[in-house]
C-alpha positions as CSV (number, residue, x, y, z in Angstrom):
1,X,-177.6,-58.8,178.8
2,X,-178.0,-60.2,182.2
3,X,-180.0,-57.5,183.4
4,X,-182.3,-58.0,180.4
5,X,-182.7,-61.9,181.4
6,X,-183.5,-61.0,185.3
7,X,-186.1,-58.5,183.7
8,X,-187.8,-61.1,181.1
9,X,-187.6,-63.4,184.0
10,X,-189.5,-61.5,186.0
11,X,-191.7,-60.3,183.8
12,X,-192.7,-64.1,182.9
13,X,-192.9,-64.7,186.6
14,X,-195.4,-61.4,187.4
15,X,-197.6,-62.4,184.4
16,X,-198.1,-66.1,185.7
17,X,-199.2,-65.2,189.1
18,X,-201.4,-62.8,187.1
19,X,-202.7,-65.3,185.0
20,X,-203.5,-67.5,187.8
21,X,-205.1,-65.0,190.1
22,X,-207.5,-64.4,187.1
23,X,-208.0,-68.2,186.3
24,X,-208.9,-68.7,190.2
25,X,-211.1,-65.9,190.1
26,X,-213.0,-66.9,187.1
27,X,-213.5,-70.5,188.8
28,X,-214.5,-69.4,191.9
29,X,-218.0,-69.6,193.0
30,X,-220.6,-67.3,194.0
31,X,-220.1,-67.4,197.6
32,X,-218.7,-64.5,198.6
33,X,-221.4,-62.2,197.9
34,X,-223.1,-64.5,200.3
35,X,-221.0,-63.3,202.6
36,X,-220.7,-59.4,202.2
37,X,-222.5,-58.2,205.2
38,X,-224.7,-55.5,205.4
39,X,-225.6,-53.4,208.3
40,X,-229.1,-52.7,206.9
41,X,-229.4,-56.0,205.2
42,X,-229.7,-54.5,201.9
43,X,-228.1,-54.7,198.4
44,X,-225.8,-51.4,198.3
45,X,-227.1,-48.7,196.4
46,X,-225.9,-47.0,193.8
47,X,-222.7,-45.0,194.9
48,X,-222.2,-41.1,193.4
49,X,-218.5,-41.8,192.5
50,X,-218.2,-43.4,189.3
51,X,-215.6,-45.1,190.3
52,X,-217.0,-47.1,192.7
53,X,-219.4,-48.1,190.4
54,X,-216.8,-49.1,187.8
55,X,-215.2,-51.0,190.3
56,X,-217.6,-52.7,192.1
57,X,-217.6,-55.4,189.6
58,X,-214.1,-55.9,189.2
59,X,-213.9,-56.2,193.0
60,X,-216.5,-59.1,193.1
61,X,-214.6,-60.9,190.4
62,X,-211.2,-60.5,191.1
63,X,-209.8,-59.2,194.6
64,X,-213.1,-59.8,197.2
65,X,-212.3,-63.4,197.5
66,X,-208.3,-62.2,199.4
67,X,-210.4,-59.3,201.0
68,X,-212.1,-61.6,203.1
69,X,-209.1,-63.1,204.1
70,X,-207.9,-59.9,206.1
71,X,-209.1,-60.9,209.6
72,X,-207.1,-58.0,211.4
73,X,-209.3,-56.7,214.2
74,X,-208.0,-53.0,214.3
75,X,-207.5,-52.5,210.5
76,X,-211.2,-53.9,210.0
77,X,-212.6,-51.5,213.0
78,X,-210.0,-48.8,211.3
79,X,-211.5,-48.9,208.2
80,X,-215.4,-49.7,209.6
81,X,-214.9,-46.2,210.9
82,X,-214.1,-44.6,207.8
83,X,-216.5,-46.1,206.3
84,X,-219.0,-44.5,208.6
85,X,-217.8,-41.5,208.4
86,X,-217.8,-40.8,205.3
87,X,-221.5,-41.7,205.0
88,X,-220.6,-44.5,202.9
89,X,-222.2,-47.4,204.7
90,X,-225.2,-48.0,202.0
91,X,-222.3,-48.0,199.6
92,X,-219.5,-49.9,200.6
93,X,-218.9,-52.3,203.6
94,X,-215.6,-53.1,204.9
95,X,-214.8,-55.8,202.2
96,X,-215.4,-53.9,199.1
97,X,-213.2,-50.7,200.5
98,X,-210.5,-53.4,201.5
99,X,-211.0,-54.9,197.5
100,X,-210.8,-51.7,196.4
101,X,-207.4,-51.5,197.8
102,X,-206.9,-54.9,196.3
103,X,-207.9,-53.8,192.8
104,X,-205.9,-49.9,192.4
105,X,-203.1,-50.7,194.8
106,X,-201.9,-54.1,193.9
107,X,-203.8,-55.7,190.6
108,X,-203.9,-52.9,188.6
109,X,-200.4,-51.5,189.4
110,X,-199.2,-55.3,188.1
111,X,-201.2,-55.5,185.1
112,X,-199.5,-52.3,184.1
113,X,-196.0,-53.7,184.6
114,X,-196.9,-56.6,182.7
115,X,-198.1,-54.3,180.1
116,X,-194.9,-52.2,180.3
117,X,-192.7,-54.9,180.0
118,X,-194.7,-56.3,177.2
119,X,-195.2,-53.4,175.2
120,X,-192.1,-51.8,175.8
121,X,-194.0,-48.6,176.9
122,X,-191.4,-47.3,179.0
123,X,-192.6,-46.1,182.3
124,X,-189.9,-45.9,184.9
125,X,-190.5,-48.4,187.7
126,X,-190.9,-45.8,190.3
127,X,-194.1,-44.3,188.2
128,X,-195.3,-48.0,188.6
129,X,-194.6,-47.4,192.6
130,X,-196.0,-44.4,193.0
131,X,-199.2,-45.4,190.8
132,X,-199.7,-48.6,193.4
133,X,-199.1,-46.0,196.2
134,X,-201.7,-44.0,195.2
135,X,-204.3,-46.3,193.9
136,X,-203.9,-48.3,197.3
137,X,-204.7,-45.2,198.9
138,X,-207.9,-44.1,196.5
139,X,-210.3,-45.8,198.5
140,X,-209.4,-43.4,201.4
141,X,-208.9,-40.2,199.3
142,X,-212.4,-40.9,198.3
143,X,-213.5,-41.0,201.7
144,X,-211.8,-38.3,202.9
145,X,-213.5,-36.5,200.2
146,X,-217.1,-37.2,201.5
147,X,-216.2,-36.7,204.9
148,X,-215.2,-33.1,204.4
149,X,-218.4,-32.3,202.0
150,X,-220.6,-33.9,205.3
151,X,-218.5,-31.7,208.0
152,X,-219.6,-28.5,205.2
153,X,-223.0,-29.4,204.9
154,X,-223.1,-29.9,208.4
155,X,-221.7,-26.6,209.8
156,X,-223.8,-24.5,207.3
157,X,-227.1,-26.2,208.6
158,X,-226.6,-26.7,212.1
159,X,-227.7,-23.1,213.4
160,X,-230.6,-23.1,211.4
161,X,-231.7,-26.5,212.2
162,X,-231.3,-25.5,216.0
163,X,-232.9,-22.2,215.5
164,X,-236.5,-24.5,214.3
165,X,-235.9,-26.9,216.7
166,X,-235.8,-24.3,219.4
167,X,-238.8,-22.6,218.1
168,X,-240.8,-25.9,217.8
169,X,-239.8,-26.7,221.3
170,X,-241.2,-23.2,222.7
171,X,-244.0,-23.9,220.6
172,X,-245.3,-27.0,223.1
173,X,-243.7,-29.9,221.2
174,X,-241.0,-32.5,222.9
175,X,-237.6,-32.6,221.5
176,X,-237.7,-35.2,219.3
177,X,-241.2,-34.7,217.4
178,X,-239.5,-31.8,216.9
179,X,-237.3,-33.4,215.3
180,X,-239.5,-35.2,213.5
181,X,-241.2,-32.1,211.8
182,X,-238.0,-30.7,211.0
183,X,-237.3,-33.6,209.4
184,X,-240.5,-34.0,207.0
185,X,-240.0,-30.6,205.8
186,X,-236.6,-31.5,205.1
187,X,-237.1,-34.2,202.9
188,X,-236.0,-34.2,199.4
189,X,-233.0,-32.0,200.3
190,X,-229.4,-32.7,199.9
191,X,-228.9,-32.4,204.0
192,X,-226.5,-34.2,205.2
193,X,-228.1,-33.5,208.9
194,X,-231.2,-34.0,207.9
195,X,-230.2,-37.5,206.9
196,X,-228.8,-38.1,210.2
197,X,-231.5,-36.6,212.2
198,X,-234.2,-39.1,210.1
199,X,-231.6,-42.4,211.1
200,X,-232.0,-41.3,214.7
201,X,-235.4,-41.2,214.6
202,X,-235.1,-44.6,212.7
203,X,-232.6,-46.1,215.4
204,X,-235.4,-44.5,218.4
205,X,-238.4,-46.4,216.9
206,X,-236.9,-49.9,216.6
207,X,-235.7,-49.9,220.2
208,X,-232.6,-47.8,220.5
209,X,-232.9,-45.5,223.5
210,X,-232.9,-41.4,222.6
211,X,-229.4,-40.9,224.5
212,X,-227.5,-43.7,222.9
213,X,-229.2,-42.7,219.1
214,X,-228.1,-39.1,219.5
215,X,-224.5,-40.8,220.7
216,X,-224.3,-42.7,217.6
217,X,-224.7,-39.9,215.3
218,X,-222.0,-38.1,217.0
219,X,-220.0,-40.5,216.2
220,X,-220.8,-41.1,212.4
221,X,-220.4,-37.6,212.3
222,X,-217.4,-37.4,214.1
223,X,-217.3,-33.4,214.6
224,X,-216.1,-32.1,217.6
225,X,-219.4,-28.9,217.4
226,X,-222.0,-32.4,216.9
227,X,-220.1,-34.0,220.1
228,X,-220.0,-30.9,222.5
229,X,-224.2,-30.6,220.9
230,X,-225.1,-34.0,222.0
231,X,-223.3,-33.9,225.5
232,X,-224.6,-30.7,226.5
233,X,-228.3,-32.0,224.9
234,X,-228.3,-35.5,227.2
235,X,-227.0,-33.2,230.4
236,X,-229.5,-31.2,230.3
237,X,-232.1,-34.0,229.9
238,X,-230.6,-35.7,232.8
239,X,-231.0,-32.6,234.6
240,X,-234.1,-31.7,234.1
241,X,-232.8,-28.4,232.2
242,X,-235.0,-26.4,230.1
243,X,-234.0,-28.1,226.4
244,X,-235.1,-24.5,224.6
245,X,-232.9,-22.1,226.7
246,X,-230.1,-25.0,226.0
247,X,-231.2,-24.7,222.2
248,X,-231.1,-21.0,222.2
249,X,-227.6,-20.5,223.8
250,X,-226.4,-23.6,221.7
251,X,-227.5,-21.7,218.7
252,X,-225.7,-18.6,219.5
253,X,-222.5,-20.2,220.4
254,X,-222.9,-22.0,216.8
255,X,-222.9,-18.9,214.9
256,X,-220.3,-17.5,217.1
257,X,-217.6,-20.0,216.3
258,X,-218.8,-19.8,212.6
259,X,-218.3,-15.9,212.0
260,X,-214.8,-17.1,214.4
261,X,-214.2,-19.4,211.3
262,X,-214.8,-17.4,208.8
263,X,-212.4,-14.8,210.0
264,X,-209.6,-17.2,210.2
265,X,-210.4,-18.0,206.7
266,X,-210.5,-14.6,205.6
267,X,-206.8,-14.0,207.4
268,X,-205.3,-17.2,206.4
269,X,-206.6,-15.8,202.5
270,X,-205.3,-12.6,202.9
271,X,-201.7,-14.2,204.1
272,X,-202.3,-17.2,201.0
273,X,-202.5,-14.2,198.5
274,X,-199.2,-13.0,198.9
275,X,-197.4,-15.9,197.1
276,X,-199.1,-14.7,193.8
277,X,-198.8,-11.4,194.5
278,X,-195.2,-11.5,194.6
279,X,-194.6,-13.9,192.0
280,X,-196.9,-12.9,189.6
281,X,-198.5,-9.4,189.8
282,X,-196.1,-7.2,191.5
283,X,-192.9,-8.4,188.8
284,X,-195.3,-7.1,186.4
285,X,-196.1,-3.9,187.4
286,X,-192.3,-3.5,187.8
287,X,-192.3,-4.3,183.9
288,X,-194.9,-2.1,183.0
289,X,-193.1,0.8,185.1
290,X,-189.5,0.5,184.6
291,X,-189.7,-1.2,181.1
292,X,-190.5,2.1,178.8
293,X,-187.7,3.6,181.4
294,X,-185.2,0.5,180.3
295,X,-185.6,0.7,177.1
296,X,-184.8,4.1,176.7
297,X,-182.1,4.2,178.6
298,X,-180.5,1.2,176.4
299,X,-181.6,2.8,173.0
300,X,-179.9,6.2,174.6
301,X,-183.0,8.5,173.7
302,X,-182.8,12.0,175.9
């Protein structure tokens, strides 16, 4: 009976903070979407995750108001750079991924206690734990998500991108109209380097210089083959080098380490397929073999 009491207790005590967070929310005024900064001074567009878009609103109402209370430096900069490499700055800035936290790691977990306790549904409060665990990390999963797909998307069209850029270059155009062309034959497509080939050109024409543009793509695309690219591209403009020899060999040494990839793939397959073999297909050939063998042995036929 005591235990009962501490849990009712509780319960009354989880559900008033609940009410009031949602009372304050509702009374608060309009201005902290004032105060959601944009790096292109736009309204975000729409994001491809559903969720996001489901949660977008909640976020506003209920949780943006405590996210902009987190002043940390290095958890702000930490998640500015996830963020951007993800290619999710049109879609999110650091306040909505830190309310997003807010909303699946902390208010929604609670609203299902209050729920459980309510409604007697039952869950064990560990599931309730490991629900807030995960929801807190969603934001991130999500991100993590994206930034793989860009890395794919990336290593796929790098050679060929190269390859035209090279050609264009022999063919008596500078670097970055190259660039340029590549880019408006591009458009429309689902590149990802495309898209970040077009923000460099963006970045060049309002004032950025060429090395520090081609530096800031390396870094929202945070691969170490775009790094080495980069580096070896603003050498050999410092030098004086010839950019389509530099092109050429860089093109090479890109479909090198990607036929290098895909054999590690194909032997880290071949060793991944063993676990099912053993488990699954090889027991039942074993049946299929020894079974009629078994089976007449038990029943004693000759």
């Amino acid at each position: 009976m005591g235990s009962a009491n501490i849990m009712l207790f509780v319960g009354l005590v989880v559900a008033a903070i609940a009410m009031y967070l949602f009372v304050s929310s509702l009374l608060a005024n309009n201005s902290d979407k004032q105060q959601l900064s944009w790096a292109n001074n736009n309204e975000p567009v729409k994001s491809k995750s559903s969720i996001i878009n489901f949660s977008r609103p909640l976020v506003h109402q209920f949780t943006l108001q405590y996210a902009l209370r987190i002043k940390s430096f290095e958890y702000r900069k930490k998640v500015k750079k996830i963020i951007m490499t993800a290619g999710l700055s049109r879609e999110l800035n650091e306040d909505e991924f830190i309310g997003l936290q807010f909303l699946w790691g902390i208010l929604f977990p609670v609203m299902l206690f209050v729920m459980n306790f309510a409604l007697q549904m039952g869950f064990h409060p560990l599931i309730l734990v490991f629900i807030s665990l995960i929801g807190y990390k969603l934001p991130e999963i999500h991100a993590s998500g994206e930034k793989k797909r860009r890395e794919l998307s990336v290593r796929i069209d790098m050679p060929f991108f190269v390859d035209l850029l090279a050609l264009s270059v022999e063919a008596g155009l500078d670097f970055f109209s190259a660039i340029q062309k590549i880019v408006d034959k591009s458009r429309g497509s689902d590149s990802v380097l495309s898209e970040e080939l077009s923000i460099v050109l963006q970045e060049i024409q309002i004032g950025s210089s060429k090395q520090q543009a081609l530096k800031d793509m390396a870094e929202r695309l945070d691969m170490s083959e775009m790094t080495s690219f980069v580096a070896v591209l603003i050498d050999a403009e410092q030098s004086g080098a010839s950019i389509a020899q530099v092109l050429k060999d860089q093109s090479i040494q890109m479909r090198l380490e990607r036929f290098v990839r895909a054999e590690k793939a194909g032997a880290r397959a071949s060793q991944a397929i063993l676990v099912p073999l053993m488990l699954f297909i090889l027991p039942a050939v074993f049946v299929m073999v020894f079974g009629p063998v078994a089976i007449s042995f038990i029943s004693g036929d000759k």
